[in-house]
C-alpha positions in Angstrom: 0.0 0.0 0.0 1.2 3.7 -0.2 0.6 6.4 1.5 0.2 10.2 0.6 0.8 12.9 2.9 -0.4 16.1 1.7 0.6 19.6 3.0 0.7 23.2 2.7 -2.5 24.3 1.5 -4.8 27.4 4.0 -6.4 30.5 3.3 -4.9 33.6 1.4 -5.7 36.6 -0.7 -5.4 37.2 -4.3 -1.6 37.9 -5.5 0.0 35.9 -2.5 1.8 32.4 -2.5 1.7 28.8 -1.6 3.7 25.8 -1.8 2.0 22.3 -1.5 3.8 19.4 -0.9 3.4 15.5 -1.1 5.1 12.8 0.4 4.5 9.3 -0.3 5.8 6.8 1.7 5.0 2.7 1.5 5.5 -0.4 -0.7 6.5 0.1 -3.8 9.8 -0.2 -6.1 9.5 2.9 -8.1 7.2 6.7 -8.7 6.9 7.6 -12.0 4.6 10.7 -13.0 3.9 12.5 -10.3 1.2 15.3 -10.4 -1.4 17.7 -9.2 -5.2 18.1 -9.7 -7.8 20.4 -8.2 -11.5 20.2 -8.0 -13.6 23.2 -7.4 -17.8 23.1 -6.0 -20.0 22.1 -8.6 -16.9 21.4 -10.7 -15.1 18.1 -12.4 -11.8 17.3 -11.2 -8.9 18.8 -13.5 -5.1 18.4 -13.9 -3.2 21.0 -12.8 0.5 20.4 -13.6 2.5 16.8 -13.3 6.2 15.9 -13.7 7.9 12.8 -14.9 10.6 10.9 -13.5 13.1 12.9 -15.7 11.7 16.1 -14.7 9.5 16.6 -17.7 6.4 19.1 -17.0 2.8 19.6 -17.8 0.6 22.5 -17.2 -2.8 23.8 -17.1 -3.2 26.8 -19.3 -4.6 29.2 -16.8 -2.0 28.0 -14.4 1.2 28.8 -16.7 3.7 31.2 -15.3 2.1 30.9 -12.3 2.4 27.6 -11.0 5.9 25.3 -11.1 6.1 21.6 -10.0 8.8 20.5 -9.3 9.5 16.7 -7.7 12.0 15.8 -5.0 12.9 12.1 -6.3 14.9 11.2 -2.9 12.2 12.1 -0.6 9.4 10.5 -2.9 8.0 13.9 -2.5 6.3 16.2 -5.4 6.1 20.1 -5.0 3.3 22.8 -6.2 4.9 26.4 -6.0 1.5 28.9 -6.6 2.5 32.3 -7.2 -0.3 35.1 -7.9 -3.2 33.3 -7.1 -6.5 34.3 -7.5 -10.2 33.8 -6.4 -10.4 30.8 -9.5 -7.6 29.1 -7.8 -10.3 28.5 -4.7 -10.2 24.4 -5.0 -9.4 21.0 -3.4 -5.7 20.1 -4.6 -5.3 16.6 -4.9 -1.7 14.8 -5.8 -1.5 11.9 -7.4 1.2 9.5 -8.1 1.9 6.6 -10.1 3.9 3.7 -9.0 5.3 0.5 -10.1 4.3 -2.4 -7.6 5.5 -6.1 -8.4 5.2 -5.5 -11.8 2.4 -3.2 -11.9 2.1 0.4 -12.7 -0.7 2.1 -10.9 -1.6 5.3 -9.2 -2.8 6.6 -5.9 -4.6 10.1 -4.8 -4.4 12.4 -1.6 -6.6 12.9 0.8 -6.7 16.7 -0.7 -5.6 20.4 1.0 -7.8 23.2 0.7 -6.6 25.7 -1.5 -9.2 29.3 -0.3 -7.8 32.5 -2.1 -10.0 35.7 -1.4 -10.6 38.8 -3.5 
């Protein structure tokens, strides 16, 4: 089983910063993608930005040049810097990781961090 330990996320105002982090921990030989989605009230769950193994990124559109993921492979750990957020940005963030698992690739999801940016 693995584990994912989610942190950073709170209440700010538009044009400040946050960095969410995840940690997995548990049985498993390797992570592959690693990533970040958010889900909003009354909304569908969307990507937000990922990162492969070899550091290879993925981005929403509304989130470019705002956002940067960035993936600590040591530490099993995955990064979401959010710089100049705004009222849209309001959302659950959810990571997800992929793992490989006796021979099998699969992928687990957070438990989620509120993400609250005010006007």
């Amino acid at each position: 089983q693995v584990q994912l330990r989610e942190s950073g996320g709170g209440w700010v105002q538009a044009g400040d910063s946050l960095k969410l982090s995840c940690a997995a921990s548990g049985r498993f030989f390797s992570i592959t993608a690693m990533g970040w989605y958010r889900q909003a009230p009354g909304k569908q769950r969307e990507l937000v930005a990922s990162i492969t193994t070899g550091g290879s990124t993925n981005y929403q559109d509304l989130v470019k040049g705002r956002f940067t993921i960035s993936r600590d492979n040591a530490r099993n750990t995955v990064f979401l810097q959010m710089n100049s957020l705004k009222p849209e940005d309001t959302a659950v963030y959810y990571c997800n990781v992929w793992v490989s698992q006796l021979g099998i690739v699969r992928d687990y999801w957070g438990q989620g961090t509120q993400v609250t940016v005010s006007s």
